[in-house]
C-alpha positions as a Markdown table, in Angstrom:
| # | Residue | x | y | z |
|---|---|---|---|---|
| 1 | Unk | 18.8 | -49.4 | 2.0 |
| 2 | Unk | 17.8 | -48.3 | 5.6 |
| 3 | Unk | 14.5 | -48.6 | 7.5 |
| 4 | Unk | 13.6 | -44.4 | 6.5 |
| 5 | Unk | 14.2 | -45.4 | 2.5 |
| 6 | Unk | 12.3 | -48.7 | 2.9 |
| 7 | Unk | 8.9 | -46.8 | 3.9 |
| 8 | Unk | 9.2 | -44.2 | 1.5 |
| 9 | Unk | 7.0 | -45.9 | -0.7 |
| 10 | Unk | 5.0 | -44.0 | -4.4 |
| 11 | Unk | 1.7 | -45.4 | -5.7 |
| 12 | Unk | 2.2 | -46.7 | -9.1 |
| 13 | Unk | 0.7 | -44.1 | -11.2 |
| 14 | Unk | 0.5 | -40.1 | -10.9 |
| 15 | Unk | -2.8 | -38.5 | -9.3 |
| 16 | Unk | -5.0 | -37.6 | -11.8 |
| 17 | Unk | -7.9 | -35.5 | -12.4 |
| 18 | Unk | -11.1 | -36.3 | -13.8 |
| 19 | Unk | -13.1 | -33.4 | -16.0 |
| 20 | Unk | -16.2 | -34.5 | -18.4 |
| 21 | Unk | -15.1 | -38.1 | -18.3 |
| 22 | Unk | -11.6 | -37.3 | -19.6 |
| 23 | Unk | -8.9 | -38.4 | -17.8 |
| 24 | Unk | -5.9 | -35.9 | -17.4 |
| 25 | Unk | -2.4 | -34.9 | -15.4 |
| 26 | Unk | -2.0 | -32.0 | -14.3 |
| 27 | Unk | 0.5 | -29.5 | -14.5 |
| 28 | Unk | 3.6 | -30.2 | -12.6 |
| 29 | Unk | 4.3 | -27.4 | -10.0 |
| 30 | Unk | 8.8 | -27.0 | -9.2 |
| 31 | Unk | 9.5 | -28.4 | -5.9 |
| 32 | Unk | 13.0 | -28.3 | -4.9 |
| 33 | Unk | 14.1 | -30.8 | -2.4 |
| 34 | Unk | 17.6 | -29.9 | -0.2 |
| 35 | Unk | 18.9 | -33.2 | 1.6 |
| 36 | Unk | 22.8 | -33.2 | 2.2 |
| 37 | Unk | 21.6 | -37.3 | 2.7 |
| 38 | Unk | 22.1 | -38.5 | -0.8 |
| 39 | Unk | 19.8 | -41.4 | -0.9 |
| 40 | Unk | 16.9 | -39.6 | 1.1 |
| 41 | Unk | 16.9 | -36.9 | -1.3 |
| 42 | Unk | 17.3 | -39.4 | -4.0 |
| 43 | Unk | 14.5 | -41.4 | -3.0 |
| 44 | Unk | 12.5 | -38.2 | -1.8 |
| 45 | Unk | 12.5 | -37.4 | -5.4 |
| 46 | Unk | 11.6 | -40.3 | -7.4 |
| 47 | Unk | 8.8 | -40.6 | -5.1 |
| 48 | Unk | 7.2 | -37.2 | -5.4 |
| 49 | Unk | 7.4 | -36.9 | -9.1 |
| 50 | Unk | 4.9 | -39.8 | -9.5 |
| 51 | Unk | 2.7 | -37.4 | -7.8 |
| 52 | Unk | 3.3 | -35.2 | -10.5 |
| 53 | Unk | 5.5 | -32.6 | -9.0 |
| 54 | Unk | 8.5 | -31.3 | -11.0 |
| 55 | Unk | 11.4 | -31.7 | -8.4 |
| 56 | Unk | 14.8 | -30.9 | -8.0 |
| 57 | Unk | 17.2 | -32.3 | -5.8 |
| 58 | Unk | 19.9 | -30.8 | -3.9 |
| 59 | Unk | 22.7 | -31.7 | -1.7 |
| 60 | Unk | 24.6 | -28.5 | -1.6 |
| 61 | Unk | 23.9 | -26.1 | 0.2 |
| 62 | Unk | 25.7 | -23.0 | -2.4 |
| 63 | Unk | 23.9 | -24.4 | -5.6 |
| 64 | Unk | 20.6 | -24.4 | -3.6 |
| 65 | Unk | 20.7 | -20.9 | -2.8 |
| 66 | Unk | 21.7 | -20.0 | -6.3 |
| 67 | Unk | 19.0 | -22.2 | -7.9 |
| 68 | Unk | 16.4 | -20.6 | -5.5 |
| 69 | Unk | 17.9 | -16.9 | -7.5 |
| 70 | Unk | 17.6 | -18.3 | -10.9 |
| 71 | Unk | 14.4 | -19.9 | -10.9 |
| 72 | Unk | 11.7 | -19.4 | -7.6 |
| 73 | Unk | 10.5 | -22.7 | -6.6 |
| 74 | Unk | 6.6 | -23.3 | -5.6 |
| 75 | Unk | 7.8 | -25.1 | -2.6 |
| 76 | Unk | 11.1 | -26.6 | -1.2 |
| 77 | Unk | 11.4 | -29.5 | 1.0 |
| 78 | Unk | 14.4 | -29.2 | 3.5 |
| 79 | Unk | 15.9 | -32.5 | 5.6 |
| 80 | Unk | 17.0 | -30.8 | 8.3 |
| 81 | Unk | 18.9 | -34.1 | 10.3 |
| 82 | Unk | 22.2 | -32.8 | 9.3 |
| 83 | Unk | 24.2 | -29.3 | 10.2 |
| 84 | Unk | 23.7 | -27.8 | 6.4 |
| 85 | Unk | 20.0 | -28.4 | 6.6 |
| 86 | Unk | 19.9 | -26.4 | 10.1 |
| 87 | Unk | 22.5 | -23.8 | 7.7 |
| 88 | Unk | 19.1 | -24.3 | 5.1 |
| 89 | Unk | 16.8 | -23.4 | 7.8 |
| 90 | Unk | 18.7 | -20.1 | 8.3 |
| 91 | Unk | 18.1 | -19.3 | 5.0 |
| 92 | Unk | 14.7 | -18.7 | 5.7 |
| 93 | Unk | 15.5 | -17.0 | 8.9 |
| 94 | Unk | 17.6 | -15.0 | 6.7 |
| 95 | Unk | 14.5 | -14.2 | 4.3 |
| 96 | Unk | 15.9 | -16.2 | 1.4 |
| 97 | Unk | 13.5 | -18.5 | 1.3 |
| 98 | Unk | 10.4 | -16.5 | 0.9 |
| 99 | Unk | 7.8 | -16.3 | -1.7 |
| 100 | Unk | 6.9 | -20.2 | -1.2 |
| 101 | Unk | 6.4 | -22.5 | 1.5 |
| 102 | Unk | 9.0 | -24.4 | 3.2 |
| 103 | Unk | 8.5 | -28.2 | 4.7 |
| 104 | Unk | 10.5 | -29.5 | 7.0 |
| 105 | Unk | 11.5 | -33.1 | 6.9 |
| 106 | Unk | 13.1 | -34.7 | 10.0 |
| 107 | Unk | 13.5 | -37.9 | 12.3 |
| 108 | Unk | 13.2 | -36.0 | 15.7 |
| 109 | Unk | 9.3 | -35.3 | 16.6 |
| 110 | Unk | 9.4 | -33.0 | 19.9 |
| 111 | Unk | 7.9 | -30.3 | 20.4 |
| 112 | Unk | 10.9 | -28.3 | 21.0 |
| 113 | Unk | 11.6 | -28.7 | 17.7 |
| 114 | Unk | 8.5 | -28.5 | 16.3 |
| 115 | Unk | 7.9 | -25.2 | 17.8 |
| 116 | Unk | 11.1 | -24.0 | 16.2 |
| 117 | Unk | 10.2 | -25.1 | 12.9 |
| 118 | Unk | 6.9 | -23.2 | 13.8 |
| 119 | Unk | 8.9 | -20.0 | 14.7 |
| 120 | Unk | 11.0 | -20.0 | 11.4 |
| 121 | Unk | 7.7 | -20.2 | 8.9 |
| 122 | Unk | 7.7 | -23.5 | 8.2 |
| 123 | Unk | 4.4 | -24.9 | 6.8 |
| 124 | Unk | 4.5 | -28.6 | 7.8 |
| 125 | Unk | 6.8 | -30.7 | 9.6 |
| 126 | Unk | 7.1 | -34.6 | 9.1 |
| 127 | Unk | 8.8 | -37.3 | 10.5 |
| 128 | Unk | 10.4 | -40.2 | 8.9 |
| 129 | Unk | 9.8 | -42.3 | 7.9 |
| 130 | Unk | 7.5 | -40.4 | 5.7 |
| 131 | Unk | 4.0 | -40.6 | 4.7 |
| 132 | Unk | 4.7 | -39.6 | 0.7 |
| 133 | Unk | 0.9 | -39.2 | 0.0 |
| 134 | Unk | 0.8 | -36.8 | 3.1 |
| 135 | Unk | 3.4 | -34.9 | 1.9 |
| 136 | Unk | 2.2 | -34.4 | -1.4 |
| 137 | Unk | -1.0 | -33.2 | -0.5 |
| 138 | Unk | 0.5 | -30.7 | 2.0 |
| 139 | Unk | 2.6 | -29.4 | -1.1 |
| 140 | Unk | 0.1 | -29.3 | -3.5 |
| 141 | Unk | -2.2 | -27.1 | -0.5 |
| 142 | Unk | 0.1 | -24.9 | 0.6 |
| 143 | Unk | 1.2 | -24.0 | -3.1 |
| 144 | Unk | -2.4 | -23.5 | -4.2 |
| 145 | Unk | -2.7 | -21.3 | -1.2 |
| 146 | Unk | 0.3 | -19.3 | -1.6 |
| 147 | Unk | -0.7 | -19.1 | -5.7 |
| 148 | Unk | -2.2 | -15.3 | -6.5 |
| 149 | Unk | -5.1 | -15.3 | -8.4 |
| 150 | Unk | -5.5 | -13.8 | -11.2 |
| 151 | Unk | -7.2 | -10.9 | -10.1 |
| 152 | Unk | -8.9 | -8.0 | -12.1 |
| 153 | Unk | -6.7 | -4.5 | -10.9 |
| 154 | Unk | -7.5 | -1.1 | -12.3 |
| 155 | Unk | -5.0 | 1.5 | -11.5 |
| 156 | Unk | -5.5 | 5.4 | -11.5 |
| 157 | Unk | -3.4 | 7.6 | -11.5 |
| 158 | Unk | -2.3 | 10.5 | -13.3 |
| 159 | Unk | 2.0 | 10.0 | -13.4 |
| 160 | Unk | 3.1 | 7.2 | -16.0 |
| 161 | Unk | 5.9 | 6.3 | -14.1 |
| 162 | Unk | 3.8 | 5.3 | -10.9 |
| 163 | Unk | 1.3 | 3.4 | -13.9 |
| 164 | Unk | 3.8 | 1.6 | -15.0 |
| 165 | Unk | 5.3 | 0.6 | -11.9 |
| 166 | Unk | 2.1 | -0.8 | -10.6 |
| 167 | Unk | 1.4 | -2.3 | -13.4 |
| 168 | Unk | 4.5 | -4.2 | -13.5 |
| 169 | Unk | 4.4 | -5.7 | -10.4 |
| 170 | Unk | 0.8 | -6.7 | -9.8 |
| 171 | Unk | 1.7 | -8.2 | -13.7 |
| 172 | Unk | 4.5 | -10.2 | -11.7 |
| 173 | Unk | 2.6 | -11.5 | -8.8 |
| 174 | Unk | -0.2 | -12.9 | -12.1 |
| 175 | Unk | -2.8 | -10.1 | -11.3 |
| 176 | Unk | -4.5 | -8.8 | -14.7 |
| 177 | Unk | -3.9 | -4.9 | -14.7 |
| 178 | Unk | -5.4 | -2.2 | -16.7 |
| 179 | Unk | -4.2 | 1.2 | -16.1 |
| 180 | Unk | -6.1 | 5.0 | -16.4 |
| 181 | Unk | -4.4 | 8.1 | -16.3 |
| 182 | Unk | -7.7 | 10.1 | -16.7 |
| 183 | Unk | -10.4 | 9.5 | -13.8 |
| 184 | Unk | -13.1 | 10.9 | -15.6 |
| 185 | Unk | -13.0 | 8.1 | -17.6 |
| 186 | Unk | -13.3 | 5.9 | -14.6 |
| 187 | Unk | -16.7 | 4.6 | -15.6 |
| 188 | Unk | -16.2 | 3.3 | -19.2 |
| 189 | Unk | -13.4 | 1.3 | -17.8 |
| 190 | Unk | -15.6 | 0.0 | -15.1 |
| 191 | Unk | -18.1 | -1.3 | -17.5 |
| 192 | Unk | -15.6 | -2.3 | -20.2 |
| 193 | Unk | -12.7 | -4.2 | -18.0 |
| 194 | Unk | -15.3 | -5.1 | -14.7 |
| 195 | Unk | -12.1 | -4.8 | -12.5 |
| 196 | Unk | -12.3 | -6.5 | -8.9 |
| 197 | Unk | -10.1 | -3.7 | -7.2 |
| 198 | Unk | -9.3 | 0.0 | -7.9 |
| 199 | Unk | -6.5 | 1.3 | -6.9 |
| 200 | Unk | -5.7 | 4.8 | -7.4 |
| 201 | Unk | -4.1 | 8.1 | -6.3 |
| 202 | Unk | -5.2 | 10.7 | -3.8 |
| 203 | Unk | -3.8 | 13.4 | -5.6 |
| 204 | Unk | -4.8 | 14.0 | -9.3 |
| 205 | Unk | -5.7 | 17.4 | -11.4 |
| 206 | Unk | -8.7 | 16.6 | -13.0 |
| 207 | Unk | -10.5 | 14.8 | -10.3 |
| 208 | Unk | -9.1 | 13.9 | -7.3 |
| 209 | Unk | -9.1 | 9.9 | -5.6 |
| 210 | Unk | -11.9 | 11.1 | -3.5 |
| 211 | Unk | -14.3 | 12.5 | -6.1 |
| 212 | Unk | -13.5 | 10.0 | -8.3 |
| 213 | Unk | -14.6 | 7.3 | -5.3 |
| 214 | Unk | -17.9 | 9.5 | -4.6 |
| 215 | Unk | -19.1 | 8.8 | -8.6 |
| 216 | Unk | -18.0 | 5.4 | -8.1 |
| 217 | Unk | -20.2 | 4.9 | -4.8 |
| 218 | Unk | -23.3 | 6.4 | -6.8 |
| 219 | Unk | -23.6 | 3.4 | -8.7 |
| 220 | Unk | -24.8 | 0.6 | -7.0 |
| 221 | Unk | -23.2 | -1.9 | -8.9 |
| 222 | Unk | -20.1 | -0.5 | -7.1 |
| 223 | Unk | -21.1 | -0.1 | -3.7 |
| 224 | Unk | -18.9 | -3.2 | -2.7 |
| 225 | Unk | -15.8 | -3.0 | -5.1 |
| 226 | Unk | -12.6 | -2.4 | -3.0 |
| 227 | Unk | -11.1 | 0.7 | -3.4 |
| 228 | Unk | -7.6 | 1.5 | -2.3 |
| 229 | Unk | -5.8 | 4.8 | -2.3 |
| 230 | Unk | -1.7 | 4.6 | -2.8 |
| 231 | Unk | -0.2 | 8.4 | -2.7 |
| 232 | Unk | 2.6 | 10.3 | -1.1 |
| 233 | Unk | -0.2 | 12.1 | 1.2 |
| 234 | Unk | 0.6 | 11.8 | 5.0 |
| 235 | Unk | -2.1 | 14.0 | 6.4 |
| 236 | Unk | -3.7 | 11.8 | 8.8 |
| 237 | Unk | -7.0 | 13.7 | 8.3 |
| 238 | Unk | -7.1 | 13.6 | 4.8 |
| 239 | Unk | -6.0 | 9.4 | 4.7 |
| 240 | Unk | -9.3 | 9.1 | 7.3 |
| 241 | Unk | -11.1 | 11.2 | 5.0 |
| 242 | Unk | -10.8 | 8.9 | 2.4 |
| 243 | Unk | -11.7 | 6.0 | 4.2 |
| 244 | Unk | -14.7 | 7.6 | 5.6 |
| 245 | Unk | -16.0 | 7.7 | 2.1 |
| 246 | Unk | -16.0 | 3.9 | 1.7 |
| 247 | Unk | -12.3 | 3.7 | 0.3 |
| 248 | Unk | -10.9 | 0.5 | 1.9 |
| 249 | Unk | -7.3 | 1.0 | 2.4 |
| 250 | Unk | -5.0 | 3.6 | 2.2 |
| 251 | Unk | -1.1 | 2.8 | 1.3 |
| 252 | Unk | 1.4 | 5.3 | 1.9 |
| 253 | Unk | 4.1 | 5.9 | -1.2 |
| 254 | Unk | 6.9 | 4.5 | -1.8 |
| 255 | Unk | 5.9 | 1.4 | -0.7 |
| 256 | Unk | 7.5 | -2.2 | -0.8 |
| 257 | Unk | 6.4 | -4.6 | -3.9 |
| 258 | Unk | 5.3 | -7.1 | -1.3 |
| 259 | Unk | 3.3 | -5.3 | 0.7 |
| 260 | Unk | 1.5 | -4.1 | -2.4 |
| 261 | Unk | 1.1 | -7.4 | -3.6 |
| 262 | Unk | -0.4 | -9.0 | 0.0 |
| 263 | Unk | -2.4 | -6.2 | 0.3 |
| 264 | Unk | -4.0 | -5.9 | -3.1 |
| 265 | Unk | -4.5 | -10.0 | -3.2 |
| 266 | Unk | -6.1 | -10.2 | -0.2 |
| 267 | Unk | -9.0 | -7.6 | -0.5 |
| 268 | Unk | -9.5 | -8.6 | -4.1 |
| 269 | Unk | -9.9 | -12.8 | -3.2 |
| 270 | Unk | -12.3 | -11.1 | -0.2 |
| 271 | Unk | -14.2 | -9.0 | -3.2 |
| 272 | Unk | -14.3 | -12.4 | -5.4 |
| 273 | Unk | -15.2 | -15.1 | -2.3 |
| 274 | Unk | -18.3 | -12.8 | -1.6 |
| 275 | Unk | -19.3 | -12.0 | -5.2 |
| 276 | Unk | -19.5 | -15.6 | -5.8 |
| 277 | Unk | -22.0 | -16.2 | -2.8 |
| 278 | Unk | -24.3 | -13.7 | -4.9 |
């Protein structure tokens, strides 16, 4: 075994967590691992598990990329001392590798490099022979960063088909979603599902996004709730409009699942972090 394996050293039990004097393990997050160095990957992996990570070891660079299709890791680990981990780290380049962070693992500490890595998205960089406890922990915080909450969404509008879209990705990103096609029944759902965003349409017959913000804004239990306006409107002076009445946002349709899903998070963890203060 060389010097690198010999300092890749595991504590002898997983972490664990202590709640009301129980002692438990928590749930295993999937980390894939890409080494085309069979024992550094090997060793990589036997390591991390006993922090509790589910991990999955690669050496080719084709069944990475298809893994990463079948099943979306929390994080990957690439060893990038070799020319397929610099063909991994175009992968991410190449926006494969998005949705989770990516750590680089490597024997070369410049800052030439490092800057690089810094470039391409990568959310840590460490040297070998590594620090396993460092790494784990830079895992486990960039995961729990990149996790979305389970946020509260109400959705308005008054087409199913844009309901059901919205609802089916916010669902996918872990959001909770309640839909309304009827915004004059916007305040029984308020008090009924307490939601921690409303998005809804500009456009509607019975009440339009606007109105439907004004009687919101009346209450003052609502004064702060984000409210963010999605619709096919490009008027300029009607989008401002909106905001002016203490909307928040105002997203242009069609727009990219993404996007939606960044922008929605954000304002709702914003909503949450301050409620909490309260």
């Amino acid at each position: 075994m060389n010097q690198d394996m010999e300092n890749l050293q595991a504590p002898d039990e997983p972490e664990r967590d202590e709640a009301n004097g129980k002692t438990f393990t928590k749930n295993p997050e999937l980390v894939y691992v890409y080494s085309a160095d069979l024992l550094l990957g090997k060793e990589l992996t036997h390591a991390l598990r006993f922090y509790n990570h589910e991990v999955i070891c690669f050496s080719d660079l084709a069944e990475f990329r298809s893994a990463i299709i079948v099943r979306l890791p929390a994080a990957v680990i690439l060893d990038i001392d070799s020319p397929e981990g610099q063909r991994a780290k175009k992968a991410m380049a190449e926006r494969i590798l998005v949705n989770f962070p990516a750590i680089y693992v490597s024997a070369n500490d410049n800052f030439k490099d490092r800057l690089e890595a810094a470039r391409e998205g990568a959310e840590g960089y460490f040297i070998k022979p590594l620090d396993i406890q460092a790494l784990s922990t830079r895992i486990d915080e960039k995961i729990a960063k990149n996790t979305v909450h389970s946020y509260r969404i109400l959705v308005v509008d008054d087409d199913e088909f844009f309901l059901d879209f919205f609802n089916a990705v916010l669902s996918s990103a872990g959001m909770h979603v309640r839909t309304l096609i009827d915004p004059t029944h916007i305040l029984d759902e308020m008090k009924k599902f307490k939601p921690e965003l409303v998005l809804t349409d500009f456009h509607m017959p019975q009440c339009n996004g606007v109105e439907m913000s004004k009687v919101l804004r009346q209450n003052n239990h609502y004064l702060d709730i984000p409210i963010v306006f999605l619709s096919s409107e490009i008027d300029m002076q009607k989008q401002l409009g909106a905001l002016e009445i203490g909307a928040d946002d105002f997203l242009t349709k069609p727009i990219d699942p993404e996007k939606l899903i960044t922008s929605i998070s954000s304002r709702a963890e914003r909503y949450r972090n301050l409620r909490n203060k309260i």
